[in-house]
MARDREN-312579 format. One record per atom (N, C-alpha, C): residue number from 1; chain; x, y, z. Coordinates in Angstrom, 1 decimal, decimal comma, m for minus. Example, Ala and Ser with C-alpha at 12.3 -4.5 7.8 and 13.67 -1.06 7.14 Angstrom:
n;chain;u;v;w
1;A;13,2;m5,7;7,8 $
1;A;12,3;m4,5;7,8 $
1;A;13,2;m3,3;7,8 $
2;A;12,8;m2,2;7,1 $
2;A;13,7;m1,1;7,1 $
2;A;12,9;0,0;7,9 $
REM end
This chain:
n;chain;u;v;w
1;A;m42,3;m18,0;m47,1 $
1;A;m41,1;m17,8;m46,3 $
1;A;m40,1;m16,9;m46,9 $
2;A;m39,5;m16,1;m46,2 $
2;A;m38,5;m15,0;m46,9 $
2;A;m37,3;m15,3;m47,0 $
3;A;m36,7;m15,1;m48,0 $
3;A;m35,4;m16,0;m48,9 $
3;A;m34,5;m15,6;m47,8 $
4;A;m34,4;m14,6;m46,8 $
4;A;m33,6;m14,3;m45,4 $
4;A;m33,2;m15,2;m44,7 $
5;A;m34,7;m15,8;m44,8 $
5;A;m34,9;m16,7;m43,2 $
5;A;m34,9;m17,8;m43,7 $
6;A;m35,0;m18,4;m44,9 $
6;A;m34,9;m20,0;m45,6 $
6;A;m33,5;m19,8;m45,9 $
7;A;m32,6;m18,9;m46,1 $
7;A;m31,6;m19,3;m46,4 $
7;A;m30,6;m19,4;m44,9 $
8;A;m31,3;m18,7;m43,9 $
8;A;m30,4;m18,8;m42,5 $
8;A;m31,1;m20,4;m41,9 $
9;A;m31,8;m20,5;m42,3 $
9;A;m32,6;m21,9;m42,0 $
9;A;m32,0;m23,1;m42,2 $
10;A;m31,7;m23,3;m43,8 $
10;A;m31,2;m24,1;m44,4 $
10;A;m29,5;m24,4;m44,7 $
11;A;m28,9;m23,2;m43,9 $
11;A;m27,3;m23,0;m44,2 $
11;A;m26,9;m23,3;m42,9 $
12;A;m27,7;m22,6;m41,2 $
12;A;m27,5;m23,3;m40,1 $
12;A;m27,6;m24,5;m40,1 $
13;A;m28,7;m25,1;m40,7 $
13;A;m29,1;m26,9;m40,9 $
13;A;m28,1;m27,4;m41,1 $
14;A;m27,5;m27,0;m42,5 $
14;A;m26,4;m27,9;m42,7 $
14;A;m25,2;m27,7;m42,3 $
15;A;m24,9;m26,9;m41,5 $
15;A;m23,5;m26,5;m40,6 $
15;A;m23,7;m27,0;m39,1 $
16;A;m25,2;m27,8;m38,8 $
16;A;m25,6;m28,5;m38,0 $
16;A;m24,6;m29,6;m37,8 $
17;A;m25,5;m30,2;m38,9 $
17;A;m25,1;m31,2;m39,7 $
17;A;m24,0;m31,9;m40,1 $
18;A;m23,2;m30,7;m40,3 $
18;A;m21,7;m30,9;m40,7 $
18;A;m21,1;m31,2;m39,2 $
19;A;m21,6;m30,4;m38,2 $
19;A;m20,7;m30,2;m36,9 $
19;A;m20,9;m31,7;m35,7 $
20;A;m22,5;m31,7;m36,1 $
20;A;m22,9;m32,5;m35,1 $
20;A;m23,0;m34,3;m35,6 $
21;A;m23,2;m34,0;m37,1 $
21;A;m23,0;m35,5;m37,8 $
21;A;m21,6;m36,4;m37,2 $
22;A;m20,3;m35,5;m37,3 $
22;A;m19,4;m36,3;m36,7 $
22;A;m19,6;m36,8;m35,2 $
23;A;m20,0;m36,3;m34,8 $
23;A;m20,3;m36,4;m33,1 $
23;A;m20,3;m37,8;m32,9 $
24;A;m21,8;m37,8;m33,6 $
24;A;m22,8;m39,1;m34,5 $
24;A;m22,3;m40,2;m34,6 $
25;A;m20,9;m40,0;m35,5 $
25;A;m21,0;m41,4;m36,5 $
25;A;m19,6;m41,8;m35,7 $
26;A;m18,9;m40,7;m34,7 $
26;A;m17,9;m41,2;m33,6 $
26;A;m18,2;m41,8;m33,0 $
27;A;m19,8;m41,3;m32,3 $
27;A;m20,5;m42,5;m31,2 $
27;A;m21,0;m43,7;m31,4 $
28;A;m20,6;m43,4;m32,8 $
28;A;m21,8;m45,3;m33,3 $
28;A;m20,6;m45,9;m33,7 $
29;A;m19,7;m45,3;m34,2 $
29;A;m18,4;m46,4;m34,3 $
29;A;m17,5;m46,7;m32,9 $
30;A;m17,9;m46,0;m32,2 $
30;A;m17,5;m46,4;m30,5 $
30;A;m17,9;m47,6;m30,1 $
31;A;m19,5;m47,3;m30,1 $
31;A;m20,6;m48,6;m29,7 $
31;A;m20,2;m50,1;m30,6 $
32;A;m20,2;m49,5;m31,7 $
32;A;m19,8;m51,2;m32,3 $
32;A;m18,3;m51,6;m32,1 $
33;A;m17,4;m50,6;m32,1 $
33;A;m16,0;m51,4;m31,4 $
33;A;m16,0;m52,1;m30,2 $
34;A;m16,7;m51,0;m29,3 $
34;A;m16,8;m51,7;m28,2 $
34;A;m17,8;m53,4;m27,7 $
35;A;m18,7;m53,2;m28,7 $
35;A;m19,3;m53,7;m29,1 $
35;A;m18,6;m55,3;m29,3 $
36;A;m17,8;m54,8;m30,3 $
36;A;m17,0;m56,2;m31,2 $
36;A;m15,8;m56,8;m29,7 $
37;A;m15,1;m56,0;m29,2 $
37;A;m14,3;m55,8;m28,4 $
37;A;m14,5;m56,6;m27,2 $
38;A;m15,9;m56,1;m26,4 $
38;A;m16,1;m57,0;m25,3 $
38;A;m16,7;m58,3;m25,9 $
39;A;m17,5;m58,1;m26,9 $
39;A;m17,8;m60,1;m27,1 $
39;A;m18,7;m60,2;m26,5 $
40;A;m20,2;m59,7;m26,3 $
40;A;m21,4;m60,0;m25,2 $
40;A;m22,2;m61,5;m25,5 $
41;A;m21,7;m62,3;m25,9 $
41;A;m21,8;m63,5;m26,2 $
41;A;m22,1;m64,4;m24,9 $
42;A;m23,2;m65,1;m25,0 $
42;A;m23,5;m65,6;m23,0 $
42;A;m22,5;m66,9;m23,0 $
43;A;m21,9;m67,3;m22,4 $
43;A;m20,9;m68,5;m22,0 $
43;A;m21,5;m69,3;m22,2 $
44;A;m20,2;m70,3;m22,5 $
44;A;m20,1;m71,7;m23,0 $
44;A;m20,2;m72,6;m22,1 $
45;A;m20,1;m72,1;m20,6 $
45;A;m20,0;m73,1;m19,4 $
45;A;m20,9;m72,8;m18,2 $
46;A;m21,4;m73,4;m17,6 $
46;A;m22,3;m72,8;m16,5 $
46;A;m21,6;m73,6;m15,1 $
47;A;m21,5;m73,0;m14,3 $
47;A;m20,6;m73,6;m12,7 $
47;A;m22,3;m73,2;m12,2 $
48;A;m22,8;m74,2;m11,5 $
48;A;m23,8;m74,3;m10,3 $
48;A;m23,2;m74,9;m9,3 $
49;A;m22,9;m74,7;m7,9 $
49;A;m22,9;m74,9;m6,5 $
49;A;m23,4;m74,6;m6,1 $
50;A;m23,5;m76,1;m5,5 $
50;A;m24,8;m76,9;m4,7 $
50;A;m24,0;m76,8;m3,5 $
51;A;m25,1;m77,2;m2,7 $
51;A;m24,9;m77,9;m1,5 $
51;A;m23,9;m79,0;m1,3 $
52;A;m24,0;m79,7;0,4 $
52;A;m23,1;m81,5;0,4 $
52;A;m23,2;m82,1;m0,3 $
53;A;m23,0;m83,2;m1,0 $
53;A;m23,0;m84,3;m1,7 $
53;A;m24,6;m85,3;m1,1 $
54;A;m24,8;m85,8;m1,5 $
54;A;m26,6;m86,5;m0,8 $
54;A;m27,4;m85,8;0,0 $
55;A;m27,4;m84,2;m0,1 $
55;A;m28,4;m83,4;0,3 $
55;A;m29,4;m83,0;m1,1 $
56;A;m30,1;m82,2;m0,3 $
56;A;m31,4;m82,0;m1,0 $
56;A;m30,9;m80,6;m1,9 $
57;A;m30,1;m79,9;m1,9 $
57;A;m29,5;m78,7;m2,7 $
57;A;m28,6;m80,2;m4,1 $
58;A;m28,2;m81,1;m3,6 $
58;A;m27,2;m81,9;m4,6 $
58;A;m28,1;m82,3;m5,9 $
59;A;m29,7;m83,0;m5,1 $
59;A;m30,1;m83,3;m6,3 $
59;A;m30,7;m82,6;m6,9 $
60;A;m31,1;m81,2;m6,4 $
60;A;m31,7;m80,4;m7,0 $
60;A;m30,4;m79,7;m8,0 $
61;A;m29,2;m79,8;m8,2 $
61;A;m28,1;m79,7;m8,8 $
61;A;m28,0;m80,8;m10,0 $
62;A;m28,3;m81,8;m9,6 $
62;A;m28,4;m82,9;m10,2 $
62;A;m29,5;m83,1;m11,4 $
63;A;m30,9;m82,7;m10,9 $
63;A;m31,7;m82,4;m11,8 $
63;A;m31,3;m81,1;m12,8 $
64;A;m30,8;m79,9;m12,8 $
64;A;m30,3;m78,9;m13,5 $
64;A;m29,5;m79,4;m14,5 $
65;A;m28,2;m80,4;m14,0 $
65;A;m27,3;m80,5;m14,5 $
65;A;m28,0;m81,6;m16,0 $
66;A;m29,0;m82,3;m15,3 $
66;A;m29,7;m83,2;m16,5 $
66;A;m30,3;m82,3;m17,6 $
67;A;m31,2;m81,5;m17,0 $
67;A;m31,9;m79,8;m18,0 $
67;A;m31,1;m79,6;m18,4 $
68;A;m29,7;m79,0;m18,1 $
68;A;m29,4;m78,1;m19,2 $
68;A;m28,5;m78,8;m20,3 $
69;A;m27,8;m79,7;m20,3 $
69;A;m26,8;m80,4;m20,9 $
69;A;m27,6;m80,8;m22,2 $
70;A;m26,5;m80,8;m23,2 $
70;A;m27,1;m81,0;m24,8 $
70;A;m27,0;m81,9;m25,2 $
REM end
């Protein structure tokens, strides 16, 4: 390779580097603020509505409500 073209090689590289690394480590510390910020954590509570009271949607409410409880 000719010391021309390795040095225009390796000096664009790293003025790449320099220019476009920030870009980079802006968008990754965006992602994790936002990240931290919204909280994607699934909820602590679950609302299911059902149907009337003694229909066939209640107890099928009713069985759920047995599954999922701790």
């Amino acid at each position: 390779m000719n010391k021309n073209v390795r040095f225009f090689f390796f000096s664009s590289l790293w003025e790449w580097l320099l220019s476009f690394g920030s870009f980079v480590s802006l968008g990754v510390a965006l992602m994790v603020g936002a990240y931290h910020w919204l909280d994607p954590n699934p909820p602590k509570q679950v609302v299911l509505a059902t149907g009337l009271e003694q229909s066939a949607y209640d107890a099928m409410g009713q069985h759920y409500a047995k599954a999922l409880s701790v």
